[in-house]
C-alpha positions as CSV (number, residue, x, y, z in Angstrom):
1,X,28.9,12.8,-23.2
2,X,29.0,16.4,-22.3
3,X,28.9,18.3,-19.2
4,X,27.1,21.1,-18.7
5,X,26.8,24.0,-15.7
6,X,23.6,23.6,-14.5
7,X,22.2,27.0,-15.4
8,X,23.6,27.0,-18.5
9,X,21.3,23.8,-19.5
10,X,18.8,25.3,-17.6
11,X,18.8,28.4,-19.3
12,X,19.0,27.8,-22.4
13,X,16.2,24.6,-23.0
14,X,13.7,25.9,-25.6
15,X,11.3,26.7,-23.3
16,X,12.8,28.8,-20.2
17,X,10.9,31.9,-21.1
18,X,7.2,29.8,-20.0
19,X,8.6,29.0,-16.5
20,X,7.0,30.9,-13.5
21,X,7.6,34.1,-12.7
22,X,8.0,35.2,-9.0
23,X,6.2,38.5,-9.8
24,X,3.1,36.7,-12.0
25,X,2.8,33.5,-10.2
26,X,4.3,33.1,-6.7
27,X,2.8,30.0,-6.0
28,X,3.8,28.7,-9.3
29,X,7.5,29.9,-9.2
30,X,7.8,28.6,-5.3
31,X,6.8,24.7,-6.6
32,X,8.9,25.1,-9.4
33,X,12.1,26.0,-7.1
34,X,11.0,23.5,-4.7
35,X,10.7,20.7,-7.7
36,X,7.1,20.3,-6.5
37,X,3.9,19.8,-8.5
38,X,1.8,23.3,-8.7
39,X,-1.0,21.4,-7.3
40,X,0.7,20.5,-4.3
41,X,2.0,23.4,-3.8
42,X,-1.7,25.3,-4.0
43,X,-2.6,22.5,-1.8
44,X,0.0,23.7,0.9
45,X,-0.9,27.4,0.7
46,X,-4.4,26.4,0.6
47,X,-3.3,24.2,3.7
48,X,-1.3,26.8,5.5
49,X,-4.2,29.9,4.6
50,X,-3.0,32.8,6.7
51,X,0.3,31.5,7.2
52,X,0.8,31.0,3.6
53,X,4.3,32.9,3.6
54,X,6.0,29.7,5.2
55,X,5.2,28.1,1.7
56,X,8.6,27.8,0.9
57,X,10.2,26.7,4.4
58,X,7.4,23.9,4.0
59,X,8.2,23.2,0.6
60,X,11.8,22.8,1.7
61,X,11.5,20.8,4.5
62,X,9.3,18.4,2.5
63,X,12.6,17.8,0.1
64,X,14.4,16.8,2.5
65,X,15.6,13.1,3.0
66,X,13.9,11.6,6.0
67,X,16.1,9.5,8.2
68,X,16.2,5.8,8.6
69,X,14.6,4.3,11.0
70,X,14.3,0.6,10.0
71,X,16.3,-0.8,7.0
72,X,16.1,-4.7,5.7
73,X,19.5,-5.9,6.0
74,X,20.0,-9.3,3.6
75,X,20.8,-12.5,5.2
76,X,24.4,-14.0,5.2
């Protein structure tokens, strides 16, 4: 199995030159960093109106891993 640098692969899958564009489609580019589904992300801005240049603080918070408050521990 090979290993590759992440922008390496990244870069160079077939179709790179389709993703989102910061420029052309802010929204779009902003989910796509995040790993978030356009629509959600619209949702958000739609969400936020006004406020809608938090998007990507929002969109970064929600990737975060939320802690543990209750876990099921097995019996013994």
């Amino acid at each position: 199995m090979r290993c590759y640098e992440p922008s390496t692969r990244a870069t160079s899958s077939p179709g790179w030159r389709n993703w989102p564009r910061p420029t052309r489609d802010p929204i779009g580019y902003t989910a796509f960093v995040h790993a978030h589904p356009r629509w959600i992300a619209q949702a958000f801005a739609d969400a936020l109106g006004p406020a809608a240049g938090e998007l990507d603080a929002l969109l970064a918070s929600d990737d975060e891993r939320p802690q543990v408050h209750l876990a099921a521990r097995p019996r013994c």
